[in-house]
N, C-alpha and C positions, 0 to 999 in steps of 0.2 A: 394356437397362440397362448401367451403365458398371461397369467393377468396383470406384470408387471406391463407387457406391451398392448396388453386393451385399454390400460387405461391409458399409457402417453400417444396411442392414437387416437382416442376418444376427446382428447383436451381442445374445450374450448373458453374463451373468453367470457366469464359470467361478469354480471353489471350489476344483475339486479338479486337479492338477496332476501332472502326470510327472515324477521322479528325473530331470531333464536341465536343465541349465544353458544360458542364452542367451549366442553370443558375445560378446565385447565390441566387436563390427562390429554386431551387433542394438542393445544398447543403444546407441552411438551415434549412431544411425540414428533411435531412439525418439526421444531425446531432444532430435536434432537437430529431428524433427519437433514435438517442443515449442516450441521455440524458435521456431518461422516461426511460433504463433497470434499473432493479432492482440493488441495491446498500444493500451490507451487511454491518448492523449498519449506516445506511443513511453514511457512511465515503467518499466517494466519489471521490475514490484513481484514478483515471484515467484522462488523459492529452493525446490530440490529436492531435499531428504536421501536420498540411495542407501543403503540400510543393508544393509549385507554381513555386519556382524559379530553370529554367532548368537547370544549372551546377549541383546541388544539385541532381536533379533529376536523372542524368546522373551518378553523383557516389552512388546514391541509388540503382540503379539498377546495378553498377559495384560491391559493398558491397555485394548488397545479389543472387550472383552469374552469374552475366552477363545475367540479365532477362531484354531482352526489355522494355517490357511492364508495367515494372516501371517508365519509360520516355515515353512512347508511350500513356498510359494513359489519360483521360482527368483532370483525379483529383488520386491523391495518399498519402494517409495517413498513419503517423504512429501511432501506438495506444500503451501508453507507462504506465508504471505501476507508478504510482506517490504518492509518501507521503512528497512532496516538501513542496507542497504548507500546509501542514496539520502542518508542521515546521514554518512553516511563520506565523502562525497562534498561533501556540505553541512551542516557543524556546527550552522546557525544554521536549519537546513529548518524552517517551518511543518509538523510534523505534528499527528495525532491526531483530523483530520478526520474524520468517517463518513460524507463521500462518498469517501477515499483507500482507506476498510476495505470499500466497496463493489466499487470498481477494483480493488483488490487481490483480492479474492474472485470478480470476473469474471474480471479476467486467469488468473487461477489456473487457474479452470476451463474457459477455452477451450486451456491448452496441455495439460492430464490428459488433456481427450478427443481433442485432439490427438495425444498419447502413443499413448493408447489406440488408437483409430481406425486407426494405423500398425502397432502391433501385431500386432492382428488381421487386416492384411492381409496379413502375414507368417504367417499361421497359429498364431497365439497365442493366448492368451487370458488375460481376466484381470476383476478386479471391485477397484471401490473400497472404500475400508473409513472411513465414516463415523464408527464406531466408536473412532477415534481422539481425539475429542473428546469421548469419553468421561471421561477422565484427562487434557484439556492442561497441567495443568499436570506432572504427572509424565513426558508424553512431550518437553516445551517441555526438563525438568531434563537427559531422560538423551539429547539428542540438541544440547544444550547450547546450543540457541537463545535470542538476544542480547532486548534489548528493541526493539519495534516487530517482530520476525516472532513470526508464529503460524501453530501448524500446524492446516490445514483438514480434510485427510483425507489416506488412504492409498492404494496404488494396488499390489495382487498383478498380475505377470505369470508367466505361463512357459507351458508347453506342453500342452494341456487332459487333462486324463485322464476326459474325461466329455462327454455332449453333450445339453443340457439344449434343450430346446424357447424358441425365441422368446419371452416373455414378451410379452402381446398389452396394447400401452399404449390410449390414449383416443383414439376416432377424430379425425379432422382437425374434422369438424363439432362437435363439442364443445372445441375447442382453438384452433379461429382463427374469429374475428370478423371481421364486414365493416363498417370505418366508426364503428362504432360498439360498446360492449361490449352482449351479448346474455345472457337469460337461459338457464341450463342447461333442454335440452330431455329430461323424465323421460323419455320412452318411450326414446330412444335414450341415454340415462342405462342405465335399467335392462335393452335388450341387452348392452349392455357389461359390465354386474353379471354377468347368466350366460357371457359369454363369457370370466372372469377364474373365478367358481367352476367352471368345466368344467376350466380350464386346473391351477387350486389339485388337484381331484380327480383328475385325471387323472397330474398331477403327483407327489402324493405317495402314488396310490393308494385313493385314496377317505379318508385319515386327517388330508386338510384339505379344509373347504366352506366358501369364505368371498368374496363379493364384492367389489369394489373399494370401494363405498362401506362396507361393515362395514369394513375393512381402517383407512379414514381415520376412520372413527368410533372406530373404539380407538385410534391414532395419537393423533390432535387431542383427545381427551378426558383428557388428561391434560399437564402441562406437562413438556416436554422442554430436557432440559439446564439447569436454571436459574442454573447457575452460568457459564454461559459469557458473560454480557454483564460481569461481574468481572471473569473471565478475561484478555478481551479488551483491557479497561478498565487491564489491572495491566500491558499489553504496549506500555501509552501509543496505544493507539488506541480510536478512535470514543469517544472524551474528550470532543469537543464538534462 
């Protein structure tokens, strides 16, 4: 294997972090590697809050649900969907599309895991924090973002203080189809069920038992976020 695929098979979720700061040649470097993802119609709808300054930090992590490790962090970003600057650019732009609020939210997330992905092969670690749209409209006030960007989520990095096991996703055969879309096949549905409750019990010591599909079944049985199609709606996107 190459070592660009050790380390995207290696990636896991870090939480918890070391008292040590990254340099400003790492971020750089990160970000630079944002920058090279791919961009639909070179449009280049993404805009990335660096928040340095602890108060902020402190109600970033209070926003998007009393997660430490969004102040505990040595670097925390927001990665926000932006056709601001594309207005600035062109007063009289066609926005408000919900295919521009689709682009925007791909492009987004091909440069975070890009970010990321760079990262980590620097020895880093780090986890998104979806949690952030929790309150957008509170993080949109105090990071004083314009109309037309929205922030998607967040992104802790720094230097792992912990080393959590692989998190064992859905195999290929349940994930890629040939030709044609295929029905989910149970038996190897329900290996997968015990090979995520072993990893849960194992994981937290026998004081979580929960399969992947109980997992989606409390997920999806309830509606999430309901305010975010407003949200979105009040930032002059996916309007029509």
């Amino acid at each position: 294997m190459t070592p660009v695929v050790e380390t995207l098979l290696a990636h896991r979720s870090i939480r918890k972090f070391e008292d040590k700061p990254l340099t400003e040649e790492q971020v750089a470097v990160i970000i630079d590697c944002a920058r090279a993802a791919s961009s639909s119609s070179f449009i280049q709808c993404t805009s990335i809050i660096r928040v340095v300054d602890k108060e902020k930090r402190r109600l970033l992590a209070e926003y998007a649900g009393n997660q430490a490790y969004v102040a505990d962090a040595a670097e925390f970003f927001v990665w926000c969907l932006d056709f601001n600057r594309h207005l600035q650019i062109k007063p009289d732009a066609q926005l408000g599309f919900t295919e521009q609020t689709l682009i925007g939210a791909i492009d987004t997330a091909l440069m975070a895991q890009n970010a990321l992905a760079a990262a980590e092969s620097m020895g880093l670690g780090g986890v998104y924090i979806g949690g952030i749209r929790n309150n957008p409209d509170k993080v949109s006030a105090l990071l004083n973002l314009p109309d037309y960007v929205a922030p998607l989520f967040g992104l802790c990095l720094g230097y792992p203080a912990q080393d959590p096991e692989v998190k064992p996703r859905l195999p290929a055969s349940l994930i890629v189809h040939t030709d044609e879309y295929q029905a989910v096949d149970k038996e190897e549905l329900a290996e997968y069920d015990e090979i995520v409750r072993h990893y849960y019990r194992t994981r937290t010591g026998g004081t979580k038992e929960m399969t992947w599909s109980e997992q989606i079944d409390g997920t999806l049985g309830k509606e999430a976020r309901p305010f975010m199609k407003a949200f979105i709606e009040s930032k002059g996107l996916s309007t029509k």
